[in-house]
N, C-alpha and C positions, 0 to 999 in steps of 0.2 A: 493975456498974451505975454504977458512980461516975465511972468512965473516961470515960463520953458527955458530963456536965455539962462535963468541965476541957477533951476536944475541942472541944467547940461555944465554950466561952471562947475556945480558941484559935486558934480558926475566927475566928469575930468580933476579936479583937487584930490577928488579919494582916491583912482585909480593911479595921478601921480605918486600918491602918498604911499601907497602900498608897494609900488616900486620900488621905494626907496628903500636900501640896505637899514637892519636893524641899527646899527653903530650911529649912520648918518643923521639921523631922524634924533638918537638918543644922546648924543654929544650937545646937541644946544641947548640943554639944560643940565642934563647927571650926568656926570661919568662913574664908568662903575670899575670899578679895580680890583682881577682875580686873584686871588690870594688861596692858601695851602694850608687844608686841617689841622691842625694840634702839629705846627710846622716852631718850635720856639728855638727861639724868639723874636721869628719875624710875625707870626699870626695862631694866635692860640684863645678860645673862646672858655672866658670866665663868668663864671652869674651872668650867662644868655648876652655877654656884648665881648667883643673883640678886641684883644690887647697885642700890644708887640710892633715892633719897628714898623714893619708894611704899615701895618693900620696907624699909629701917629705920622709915618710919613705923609699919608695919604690926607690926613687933614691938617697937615701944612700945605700942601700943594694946593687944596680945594682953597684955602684961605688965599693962598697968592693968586692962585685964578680966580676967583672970586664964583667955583663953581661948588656944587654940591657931589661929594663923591659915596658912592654905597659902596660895598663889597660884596661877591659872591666867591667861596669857598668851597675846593675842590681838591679829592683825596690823593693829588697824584701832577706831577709836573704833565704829563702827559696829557693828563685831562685839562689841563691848567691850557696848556697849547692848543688844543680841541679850540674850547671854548675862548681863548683870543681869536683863530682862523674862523670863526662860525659868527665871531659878531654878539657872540654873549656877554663880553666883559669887553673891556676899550683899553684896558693898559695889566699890564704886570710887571712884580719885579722878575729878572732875572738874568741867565747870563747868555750873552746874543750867541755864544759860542755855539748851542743849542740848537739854534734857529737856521733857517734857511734866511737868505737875503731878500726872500719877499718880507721879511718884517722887519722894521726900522727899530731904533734904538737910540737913547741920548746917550750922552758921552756915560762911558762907567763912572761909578761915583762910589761903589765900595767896596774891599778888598778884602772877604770872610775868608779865611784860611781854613783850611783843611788838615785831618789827617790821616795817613793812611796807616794799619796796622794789619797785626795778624799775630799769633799765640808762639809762643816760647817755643815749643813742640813740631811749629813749622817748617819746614824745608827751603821754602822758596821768602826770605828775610831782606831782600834787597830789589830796589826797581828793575836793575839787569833781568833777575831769575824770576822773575813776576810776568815776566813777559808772555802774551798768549796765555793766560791764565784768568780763570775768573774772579774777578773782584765783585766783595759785595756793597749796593748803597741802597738808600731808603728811597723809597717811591714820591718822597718830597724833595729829592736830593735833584743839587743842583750840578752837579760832576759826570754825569753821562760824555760829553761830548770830552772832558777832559779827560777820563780814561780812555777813550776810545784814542785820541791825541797819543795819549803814554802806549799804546800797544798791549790795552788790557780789553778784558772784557765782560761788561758790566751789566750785572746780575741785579734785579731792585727787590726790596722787603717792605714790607707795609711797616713795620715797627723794628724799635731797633734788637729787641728780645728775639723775635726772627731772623735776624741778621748774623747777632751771634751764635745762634742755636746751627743755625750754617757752618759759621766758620769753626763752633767746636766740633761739627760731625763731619771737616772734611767736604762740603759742600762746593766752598769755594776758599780759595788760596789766601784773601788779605779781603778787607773791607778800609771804607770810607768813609767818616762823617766829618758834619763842621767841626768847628773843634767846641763850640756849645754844647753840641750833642753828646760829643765823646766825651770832655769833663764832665757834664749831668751823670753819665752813664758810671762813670769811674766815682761820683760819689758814692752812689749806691752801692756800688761795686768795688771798697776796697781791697777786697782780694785778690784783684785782677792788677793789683798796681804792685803788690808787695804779698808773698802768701805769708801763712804764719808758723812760726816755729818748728811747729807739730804739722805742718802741711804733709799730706798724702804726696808723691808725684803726679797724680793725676791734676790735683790742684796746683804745683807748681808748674805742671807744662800746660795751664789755661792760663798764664799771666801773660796780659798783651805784650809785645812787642812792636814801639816805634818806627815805620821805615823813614828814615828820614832825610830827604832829599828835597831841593829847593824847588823842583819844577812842579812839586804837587801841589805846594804850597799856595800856584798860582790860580787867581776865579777872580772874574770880576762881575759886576754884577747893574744891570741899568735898567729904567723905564722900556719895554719895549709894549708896540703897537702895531696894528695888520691891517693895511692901507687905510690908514687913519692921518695924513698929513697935518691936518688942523689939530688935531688934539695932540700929534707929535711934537708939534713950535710950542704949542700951549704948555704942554709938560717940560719941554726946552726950558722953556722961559723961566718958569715956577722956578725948577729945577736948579738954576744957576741963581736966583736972587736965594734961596735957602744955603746953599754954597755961598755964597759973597756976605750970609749975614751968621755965618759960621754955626746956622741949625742945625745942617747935618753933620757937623761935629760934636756937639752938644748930643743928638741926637744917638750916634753909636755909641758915645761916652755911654749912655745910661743905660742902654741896651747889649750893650756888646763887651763894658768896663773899660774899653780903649777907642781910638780913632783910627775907624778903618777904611777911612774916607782917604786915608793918603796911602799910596801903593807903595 
C-alpha cells in the first residue's frame, strides 16, 4: 500500500517536470551561449573547438559563476534570435537595438565599429544620398536595426564575396561590415585600397570608397536573455566583476588590438 503514495509523487514530479520551460530546467546546471558561424573574431571553429572573443568570454563568465557554459552555433543573427525566444540557448552577445523589449540585456560593454562603404564608380558616396537605398551586410552582421535607424535598407549576404559581388553588379548602393571584416577583406584585396599603375578603369572604379560619418560608427553590444531573470543577475554579476578586474579589457586588447570596452 505504500508503493501507490511514492507513484502518484512520482507521477506528479514528472509531469511537473515536463512543464517546465527548456531554459528553466537548464540554467541550474549549464548555460549554453549562442554564438554565430565562422563570425571572426567573436566565434570561429579551429581543429573541431571554438575560438574568438564570444567563446573566451564565455568561460570567464562560467569561472565567475562558478557555472558550466557550452555553446550552440548558428548561421545567421536571425536564427541566433530564433533560438534565444525558443529556449535553445540562454544568453547571446549582441546588440539590444535589435531586439524587442521582451528581452533583457546588461549594460553594453563593447563598442565594435563599423564601416560603411561602397565603390569609386558610385553615385550615392555620402549618408544624405544613401538614403532609401539598399545597403548590404552579412547574415552574422550585427547592424540591421542600425541601418534601419540611418533611413537605409538592409539587404544580408551569407559571405562577404556575396556582398561584394552585389555591390559591384549594382545590386545594392553601399555595404557594411565590422571593421575586422572589412580590414581582413582589404588584405586580401589590395587592389581595392589602391589600383595599380597599369590599372584598367574598370579596376580603378572597383576601389572602395569610405563614407564617413560619425553616426555609423555607433553599435554597442551586451549579454542578452528571454525571460530568463536569474541568469540575467547572474550574467550582471559575472559581468561587472570582469569589468572591475579589467578582463574585458585585456580581453578586446587581444582580440580586437585596442579597447573597445570604452565608448
Amino acid at each position: 500500500m505504500k508503493k501507490f503514495p511514492l507513484l502518484l509523487l512520482s507521477a506528479f514530479l514528472g509531469l511537473f517536470l515536463l512543464n517546465l520551460p527548456l531554459h528553466t530546467i537548464h540554467a541550474e546546471s549549464t548555460l549554453t551561449m549562442g554564438i554565430l558561424t565562422n563570425d571572426q573574431p567573436y566565434s570561429v571553429q579551429k581543429n573541431g573547438k571554438w575560438q574568438g572573443f564570444s567563446v573566451e568570454l564565455a568561460q570567464k563568465l562560467a569561472t565567475e559563476s562558478n557555472k558550466k557554459i557550452t555553446f550552440k552555433a548558428y548561421s545567421s543573427t536571425e536564427k541566433l534570435s530564433t533560438a534565444l525566444k525558443s529556449g535553445k540557448v540562454d544568453f547571446i552577445l549582441g546588440d539590444k537595438a535589435n531586439f524587442s523589449t521582451a528581452f533583457k540585456s546588461t549594460e553594453s560593454f563593447l563598442y565594435p565599429k563599423n564601416v560603411l562603404f561602397t565603390r569609386t564608380d558610385a553615385k550615392a558616396k555620402s549618408l544624405e544620398k544613401l538614403a532609401g537605398k539598399k545597403v548590404g551586410l552579412l547574415q552574422t552582421g550585427q547592424q540591421t536595426a542600425l541601418l534601419k535607424q540611418l533611413g537605409l535598407k538592409p539587404v544580408s549576404f551569407a559571405t562577404t564575396a556575396e556582398l561584394m559581388d552585389a555591390l559591384a553588379n549594382k545590386k545594392i548602393s553601399a555595404a557594411i561590415l565590422n571593421e575586422d571584416t572589412y580590414q581582413a577583406y582589404l588584405k586580401e584585396h589590395p587592389e581595392l585600397i589602391k589600383p595599380a599603375a597599369d590599372a584598367t578603369s574598370d579596376q580603378k572604379a572597383a576601389v572602395l570608397h569610405k563614407i564617413n560619418d560619425p553616426s555609423i560608427l555607433a553599435q554597442s553590444l551586451s549579454l542578452i536573455t528571454y525571460k530568463q531573470p536569474k541568469v540575467q543577475k547572474l550574467l550582471t554579476t559575472s559581468l561587472t566583476e570582469l569589468q572591475d578586474s579589467s578582463q574585458l579589457t585585456t580581453l578586446s586588447q587581444k582580440y580586437f588590438g585596442q579597447d573597445l570596452t570604452i565608448k
